[in-house]
C-alpha positions in Angstrom: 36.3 -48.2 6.1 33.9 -45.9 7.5 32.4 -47.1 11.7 30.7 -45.3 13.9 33.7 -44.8 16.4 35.7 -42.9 13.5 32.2 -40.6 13.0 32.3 -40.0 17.0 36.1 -38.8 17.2 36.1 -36.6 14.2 32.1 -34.9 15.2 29.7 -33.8 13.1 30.8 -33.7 9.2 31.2 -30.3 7.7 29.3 -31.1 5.1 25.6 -31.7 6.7 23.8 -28.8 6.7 22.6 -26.8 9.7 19.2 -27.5 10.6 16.9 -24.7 9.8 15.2 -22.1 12.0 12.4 -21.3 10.9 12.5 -17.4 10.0 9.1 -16.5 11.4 10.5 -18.3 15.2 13.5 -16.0 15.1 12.0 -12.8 14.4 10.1 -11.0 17.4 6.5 -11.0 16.7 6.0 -7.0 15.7 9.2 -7.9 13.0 7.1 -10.3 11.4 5.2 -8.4 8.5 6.2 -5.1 7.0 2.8 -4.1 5.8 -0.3 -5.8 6.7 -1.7 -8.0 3.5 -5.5 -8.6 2.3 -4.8 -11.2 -0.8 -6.1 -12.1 -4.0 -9.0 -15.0 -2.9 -10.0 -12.3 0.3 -13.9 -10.5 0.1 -13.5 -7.9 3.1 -17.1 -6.6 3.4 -17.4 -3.7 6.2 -15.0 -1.2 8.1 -11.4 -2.3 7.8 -9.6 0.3 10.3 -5.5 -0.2 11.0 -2.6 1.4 12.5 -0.3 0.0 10.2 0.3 0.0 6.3 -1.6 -2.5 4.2 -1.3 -4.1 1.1 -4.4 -5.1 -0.6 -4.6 -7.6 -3.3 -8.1 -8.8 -3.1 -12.0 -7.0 -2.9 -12.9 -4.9 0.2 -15.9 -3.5 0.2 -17.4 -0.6 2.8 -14.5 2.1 4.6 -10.6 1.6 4.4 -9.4 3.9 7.3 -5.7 4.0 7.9 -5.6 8.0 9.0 -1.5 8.0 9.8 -0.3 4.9 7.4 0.3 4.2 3.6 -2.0 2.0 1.4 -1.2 0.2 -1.5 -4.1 -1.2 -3.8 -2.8 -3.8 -5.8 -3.4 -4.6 -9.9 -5.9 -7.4 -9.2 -8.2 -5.3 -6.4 -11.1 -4.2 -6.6 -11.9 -1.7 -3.9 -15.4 -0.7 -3.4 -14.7 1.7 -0.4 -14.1 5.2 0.7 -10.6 5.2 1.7 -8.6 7.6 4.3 -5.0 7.2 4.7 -1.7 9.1 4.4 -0.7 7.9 1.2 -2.7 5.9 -1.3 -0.9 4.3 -4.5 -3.5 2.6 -6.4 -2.7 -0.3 -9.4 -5.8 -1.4 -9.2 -9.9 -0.3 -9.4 -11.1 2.0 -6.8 -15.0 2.7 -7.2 -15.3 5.1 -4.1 -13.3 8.5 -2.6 -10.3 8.5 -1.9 -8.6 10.6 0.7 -5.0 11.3 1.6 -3.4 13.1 3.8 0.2 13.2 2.0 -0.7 12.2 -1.6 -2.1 9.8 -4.2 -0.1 7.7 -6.3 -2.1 6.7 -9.5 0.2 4.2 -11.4 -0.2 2.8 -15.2 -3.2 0.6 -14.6 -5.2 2.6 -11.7 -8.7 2.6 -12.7 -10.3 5.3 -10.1 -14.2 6.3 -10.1 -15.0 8.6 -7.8 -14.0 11.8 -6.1 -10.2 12.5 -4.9 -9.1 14.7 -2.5 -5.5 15.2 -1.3 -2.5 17.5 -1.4 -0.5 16.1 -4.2 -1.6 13.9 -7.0 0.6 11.9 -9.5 -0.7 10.1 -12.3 0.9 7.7 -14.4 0.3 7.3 -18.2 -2.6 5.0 -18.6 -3.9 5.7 -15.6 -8.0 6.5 -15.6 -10.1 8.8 -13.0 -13.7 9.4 -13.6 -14.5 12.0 -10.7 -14.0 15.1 -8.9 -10.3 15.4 -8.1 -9.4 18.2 -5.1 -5.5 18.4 -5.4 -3.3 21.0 -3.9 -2.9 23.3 -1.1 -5.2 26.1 -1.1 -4.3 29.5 -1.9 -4.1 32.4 -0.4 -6.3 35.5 -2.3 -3.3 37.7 -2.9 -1.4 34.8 -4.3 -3.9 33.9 -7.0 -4.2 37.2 -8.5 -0.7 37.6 -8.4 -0.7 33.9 -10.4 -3.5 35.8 -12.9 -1.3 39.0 -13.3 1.9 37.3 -14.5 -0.1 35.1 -16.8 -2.1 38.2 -18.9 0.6 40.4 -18.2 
């Protein structure tokens, strides 16, 4: 039969389980989060300004300024904002401009009104953008006519 002498001698069972650290309690405090999150229930009303990447699930409405950092609008945002930030990959409705530095990613249900101004664009299939869109690098004279010449010629 089983007494708690025996239990003492032999130690702990390997069977128990380990407690549990919390994961949060063993991660340094900047190792935390990968990208910072606004969620579904948030209303954001006014300048939202970071130095990181964000996430945003829910409605922000006023300026999304994330100059050096990526920004990911989610399928269930709505985003009532002009937005500035290196990449933008939209999923969800944008009723402002949008500005990267890099690119914008429109994916399959991207719903953009308003104007768009980066250096690369991608749209998905499906995808919607009702607006002025400014996409590209600008050209030098000589290398637009030279585009024009090849295509009458």
């Amino acid at each position: 039969m089983w007494n708690r002498d025996t239990a003492q001698e032999e130690g702990p069972r390997a069977t128990q389980p380990a407690p549990v650290a919390s994961s949060a309690a063993a991660r340094p405090a900047d190792e935390r989060r990968v990208v910072a999150w606004v969620g579904k229930s948030i209303l954001f009303r006014g300048d939202l300004i970071g130095l990181e990447d964000m996430a945003i699930d829910g409605r922000v409405e006023g300026t999304i300024e994330l100059r050096d950092n990526n920004l990911t609008i989610g399928p269930d945002a709505h985003i009532q904002a002009d937005i500035v930030a290196k990449v933008v990959t939209v999923h969800g409705a944008v009723g402002c401009t949008v500005t990267a530095t890099e690119a914008v990613h429109c994916r399959e249900t991207c719903s953009v009104e308003g104007n768009i101004t980066a250096p690369r664009l991608a749209m998905a299939d499906g995808a919607v953008v009702k607006g002025h869109v400014n996409a590209g690098g600008q050209r030098s004279a000589g290398a637009a006519s030279e585009t024009q010449l090849k295509a009458v010629g």
